[in-house]
PyMOL commands that place a pseudoatom at each C-alpha (Angstrom):
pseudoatom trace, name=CA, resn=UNK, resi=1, chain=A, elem=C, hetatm=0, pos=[52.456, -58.342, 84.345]
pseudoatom trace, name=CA, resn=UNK, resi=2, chain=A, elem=C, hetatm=0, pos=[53.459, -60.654, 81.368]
pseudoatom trace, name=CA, resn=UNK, resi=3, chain=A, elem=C, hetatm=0, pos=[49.959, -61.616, 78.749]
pseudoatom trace, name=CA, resn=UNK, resi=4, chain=A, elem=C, hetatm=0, pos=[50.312, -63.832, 76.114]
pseudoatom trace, name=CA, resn=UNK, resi=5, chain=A, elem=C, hetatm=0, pos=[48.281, -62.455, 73.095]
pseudoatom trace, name=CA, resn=UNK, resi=6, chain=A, elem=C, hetatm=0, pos=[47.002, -64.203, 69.899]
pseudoatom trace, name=CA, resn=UNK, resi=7, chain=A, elem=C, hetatm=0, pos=[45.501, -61.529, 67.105]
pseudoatom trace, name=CA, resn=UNK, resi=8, chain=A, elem=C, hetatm=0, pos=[43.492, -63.016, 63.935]
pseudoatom trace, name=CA, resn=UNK, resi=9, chain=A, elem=C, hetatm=0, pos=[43.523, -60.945, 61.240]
pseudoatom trace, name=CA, resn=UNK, resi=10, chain=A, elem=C, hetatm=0, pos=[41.207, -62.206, 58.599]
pseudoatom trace, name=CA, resn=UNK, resi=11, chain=A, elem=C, hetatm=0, pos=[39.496, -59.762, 55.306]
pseudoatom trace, name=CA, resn=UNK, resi=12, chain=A, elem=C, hetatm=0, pos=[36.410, -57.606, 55.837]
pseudoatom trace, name=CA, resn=UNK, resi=13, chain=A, elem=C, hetatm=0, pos=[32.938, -59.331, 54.477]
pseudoatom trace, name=CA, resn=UNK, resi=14, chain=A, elem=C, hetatm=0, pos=[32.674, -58.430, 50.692]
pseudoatom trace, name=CA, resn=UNK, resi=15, chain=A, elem=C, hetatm=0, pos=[36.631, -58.344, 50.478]
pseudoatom trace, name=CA, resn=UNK, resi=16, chain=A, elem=C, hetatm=0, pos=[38.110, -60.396, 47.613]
pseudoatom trace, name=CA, resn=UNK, resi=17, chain=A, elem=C, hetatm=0, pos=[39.901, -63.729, 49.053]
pseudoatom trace, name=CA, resn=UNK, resi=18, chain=A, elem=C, hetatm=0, pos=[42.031, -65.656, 46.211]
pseudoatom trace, name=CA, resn=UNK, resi=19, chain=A, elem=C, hetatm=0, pos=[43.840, -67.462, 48.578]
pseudoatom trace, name=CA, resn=UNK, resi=20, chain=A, elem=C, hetatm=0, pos=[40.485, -68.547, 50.282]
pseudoatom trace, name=CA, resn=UNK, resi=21, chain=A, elem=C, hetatm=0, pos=[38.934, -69.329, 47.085]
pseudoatom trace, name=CA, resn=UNK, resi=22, chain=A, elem=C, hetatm=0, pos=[41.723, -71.391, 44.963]
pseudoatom trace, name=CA, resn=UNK, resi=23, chain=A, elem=C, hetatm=0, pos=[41.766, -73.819, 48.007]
pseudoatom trace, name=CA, resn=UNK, resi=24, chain=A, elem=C, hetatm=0, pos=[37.957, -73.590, 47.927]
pseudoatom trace, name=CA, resn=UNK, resi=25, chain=A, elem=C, hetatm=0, pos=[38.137, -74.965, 44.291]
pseudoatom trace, name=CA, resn=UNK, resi=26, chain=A, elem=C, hetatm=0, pos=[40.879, -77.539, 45.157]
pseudoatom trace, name=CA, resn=UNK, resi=27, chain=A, elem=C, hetatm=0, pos=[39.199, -79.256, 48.052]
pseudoatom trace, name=CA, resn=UNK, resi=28, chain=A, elem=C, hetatm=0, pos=[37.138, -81.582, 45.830]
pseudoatom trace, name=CA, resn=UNK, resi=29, chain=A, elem=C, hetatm=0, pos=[39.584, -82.841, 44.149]
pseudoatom trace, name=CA, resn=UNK, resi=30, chain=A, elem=C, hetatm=0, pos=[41.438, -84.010, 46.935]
pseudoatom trace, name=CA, resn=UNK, resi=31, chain=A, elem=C, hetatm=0, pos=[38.100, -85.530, 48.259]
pseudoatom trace, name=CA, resn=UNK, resi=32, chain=A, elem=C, hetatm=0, pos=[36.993, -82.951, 50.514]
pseudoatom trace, name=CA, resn=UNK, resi=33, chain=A, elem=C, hetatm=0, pos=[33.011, -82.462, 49.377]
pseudoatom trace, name=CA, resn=UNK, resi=34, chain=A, elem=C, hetatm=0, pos=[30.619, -80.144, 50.784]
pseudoatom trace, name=CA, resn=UNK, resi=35, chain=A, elem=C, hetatm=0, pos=[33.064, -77.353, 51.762]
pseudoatom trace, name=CA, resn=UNK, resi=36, chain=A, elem=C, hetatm=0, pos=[32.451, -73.655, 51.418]
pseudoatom trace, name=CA, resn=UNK, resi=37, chain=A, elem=C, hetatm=0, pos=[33.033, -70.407, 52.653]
pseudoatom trace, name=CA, resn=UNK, resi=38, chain=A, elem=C, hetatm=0, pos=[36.936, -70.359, 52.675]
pseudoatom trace, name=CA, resn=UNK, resi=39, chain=A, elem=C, hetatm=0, pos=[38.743, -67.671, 54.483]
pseudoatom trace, name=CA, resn=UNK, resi=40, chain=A, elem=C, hetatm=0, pos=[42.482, -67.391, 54.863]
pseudoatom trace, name=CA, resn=UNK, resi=41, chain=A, elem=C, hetatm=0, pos=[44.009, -65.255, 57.404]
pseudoatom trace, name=CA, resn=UNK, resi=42, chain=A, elem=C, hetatm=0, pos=[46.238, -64.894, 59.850]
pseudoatom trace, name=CA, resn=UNK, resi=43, chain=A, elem=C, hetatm=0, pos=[47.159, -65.634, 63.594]
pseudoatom trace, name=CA, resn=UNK, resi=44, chain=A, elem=C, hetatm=0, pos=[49.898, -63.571, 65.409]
pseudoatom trace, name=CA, resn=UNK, resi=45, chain=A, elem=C, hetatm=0, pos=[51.365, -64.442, 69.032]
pseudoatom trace, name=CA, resn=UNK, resi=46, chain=A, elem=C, hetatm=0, pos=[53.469, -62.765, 71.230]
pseudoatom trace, name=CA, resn=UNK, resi=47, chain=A, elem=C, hetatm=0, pos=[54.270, -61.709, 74.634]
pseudoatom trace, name=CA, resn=UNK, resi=48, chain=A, elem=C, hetatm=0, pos=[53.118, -58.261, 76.225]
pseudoatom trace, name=CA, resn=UNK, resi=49, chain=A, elem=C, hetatm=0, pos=[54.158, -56.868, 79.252]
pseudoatom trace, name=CA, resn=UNK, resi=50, chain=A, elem=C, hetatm=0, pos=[51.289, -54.331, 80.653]
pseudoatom trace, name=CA, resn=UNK, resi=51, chain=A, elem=C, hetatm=0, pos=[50.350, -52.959, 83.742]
pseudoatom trace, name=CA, resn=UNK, resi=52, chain=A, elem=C, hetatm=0, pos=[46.978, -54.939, 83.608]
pseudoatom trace, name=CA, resn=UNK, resi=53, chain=A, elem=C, hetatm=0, pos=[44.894, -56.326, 81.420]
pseudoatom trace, name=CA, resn=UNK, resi=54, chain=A, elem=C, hetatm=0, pos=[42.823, -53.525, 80.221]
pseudoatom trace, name=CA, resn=UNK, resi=55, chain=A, elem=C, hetatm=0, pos=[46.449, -52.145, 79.523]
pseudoatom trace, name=CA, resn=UNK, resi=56, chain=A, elem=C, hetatm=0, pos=[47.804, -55.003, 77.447]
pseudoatom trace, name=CA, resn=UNK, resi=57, chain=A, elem=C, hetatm=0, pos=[44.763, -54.811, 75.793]
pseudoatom trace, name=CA, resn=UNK, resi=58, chain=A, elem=C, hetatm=0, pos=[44.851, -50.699, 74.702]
pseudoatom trace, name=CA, resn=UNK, resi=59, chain=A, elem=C, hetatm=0, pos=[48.490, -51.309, 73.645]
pseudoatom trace, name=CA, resn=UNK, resi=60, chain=A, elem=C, hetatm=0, pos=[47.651, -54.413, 71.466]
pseudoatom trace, name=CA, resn=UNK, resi=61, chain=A, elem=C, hetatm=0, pos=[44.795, -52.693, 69.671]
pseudoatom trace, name=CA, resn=UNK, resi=62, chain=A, elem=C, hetatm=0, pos=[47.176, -49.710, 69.078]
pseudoatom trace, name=CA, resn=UNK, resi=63, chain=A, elem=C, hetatm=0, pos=[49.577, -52.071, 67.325]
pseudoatom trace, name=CA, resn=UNK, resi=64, chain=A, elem=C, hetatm=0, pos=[46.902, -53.567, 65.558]
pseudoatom trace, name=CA, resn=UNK, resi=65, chain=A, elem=C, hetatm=0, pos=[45.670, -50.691, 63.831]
pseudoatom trace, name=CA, resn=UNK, resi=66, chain=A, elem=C, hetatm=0, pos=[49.176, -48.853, 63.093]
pseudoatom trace, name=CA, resn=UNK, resi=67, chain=A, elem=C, hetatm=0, pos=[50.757, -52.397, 62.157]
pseudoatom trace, name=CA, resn=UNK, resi=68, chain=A, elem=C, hetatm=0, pos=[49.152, -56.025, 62.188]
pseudoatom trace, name=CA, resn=UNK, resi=69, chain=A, elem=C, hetatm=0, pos=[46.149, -55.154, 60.250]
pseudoatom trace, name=CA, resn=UNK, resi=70, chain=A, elem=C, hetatm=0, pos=[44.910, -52.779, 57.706]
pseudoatom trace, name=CA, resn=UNK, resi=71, chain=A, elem=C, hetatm=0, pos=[41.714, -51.432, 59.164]
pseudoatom trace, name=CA, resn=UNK, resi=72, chain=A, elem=C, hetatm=0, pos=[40.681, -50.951, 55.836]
pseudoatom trace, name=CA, resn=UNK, resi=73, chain=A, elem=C, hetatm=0, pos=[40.157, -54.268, 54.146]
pseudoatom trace, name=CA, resn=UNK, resi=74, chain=A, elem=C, hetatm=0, pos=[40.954, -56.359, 57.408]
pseudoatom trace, name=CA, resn=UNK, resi=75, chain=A, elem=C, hetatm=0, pos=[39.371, -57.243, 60.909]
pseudoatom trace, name=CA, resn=UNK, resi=76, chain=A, elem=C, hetatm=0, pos=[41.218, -58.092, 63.959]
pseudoatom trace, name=CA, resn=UNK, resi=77, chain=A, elem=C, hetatm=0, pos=[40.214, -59.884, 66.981]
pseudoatom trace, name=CA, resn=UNK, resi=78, chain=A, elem=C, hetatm=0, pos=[42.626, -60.220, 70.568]
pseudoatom trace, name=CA, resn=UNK, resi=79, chain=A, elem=C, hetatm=0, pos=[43.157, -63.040, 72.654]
pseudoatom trace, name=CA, resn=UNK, resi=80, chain=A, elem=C, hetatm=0, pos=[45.090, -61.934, 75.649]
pseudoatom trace, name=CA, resn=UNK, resi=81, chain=A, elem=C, hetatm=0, pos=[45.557, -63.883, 79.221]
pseudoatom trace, name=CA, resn=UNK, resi=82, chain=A, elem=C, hetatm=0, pos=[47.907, -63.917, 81.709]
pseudoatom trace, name=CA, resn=UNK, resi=83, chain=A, elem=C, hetatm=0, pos=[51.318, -65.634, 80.377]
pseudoatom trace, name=CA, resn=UNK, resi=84, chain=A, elem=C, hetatm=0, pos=[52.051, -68.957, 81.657]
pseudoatom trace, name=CA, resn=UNK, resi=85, chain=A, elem=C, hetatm=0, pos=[54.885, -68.954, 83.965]
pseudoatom trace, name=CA, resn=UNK, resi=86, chain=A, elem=C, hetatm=0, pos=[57.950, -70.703, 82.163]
pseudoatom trace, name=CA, resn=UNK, resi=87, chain=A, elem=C, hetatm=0, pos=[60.482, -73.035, 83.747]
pseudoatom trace, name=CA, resn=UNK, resi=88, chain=A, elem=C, hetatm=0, pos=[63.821, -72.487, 83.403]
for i in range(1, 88): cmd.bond("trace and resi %d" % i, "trace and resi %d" % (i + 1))
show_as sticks, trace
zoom trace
């Protein structure tokens, strides 16, 4: 089977965020008030192809850990469903 996967990679609680916070500080000027708690991250998609779900899911955690993410200053969270068929 074919899954289409989305991973979100975004810093640990208590991890420095520059990125997060220098758009944090620029939002009022551009006239966006009452904003807080900026977090940049990251989204990743791909294909998978897996014996099942619980497979896809195993082999995406693996790659996760060992390459998408550091585990130690970054979370990651998996999105995985069954790919849409594709025309063509």
């Amino acid at each position: 089977m074919t899954f289409d996967v989305v991973v979100h990679v975004s810093l640990r609680p208590g991890i420095a965020d520059p990125q997060g916070a220098t758009i944090e500080r620029a939002l009022p000027a551009l006239g966006f008030e009452g904003v807080s708690g900026v977090g940049v991250g990251k989204a990743i998609s791909f294909r998978v192809d897996a014996a099942d779900e619980e497979s896809a899911r195993s082999l995406v955690g693996d790659l996760c850990e060992r390459f998408l993410s550091n585990p130690v200053i970054e979370d990651s969270s998996i999105s995985i469903s069954p790919a849409a068929a594709t025309v063509g």
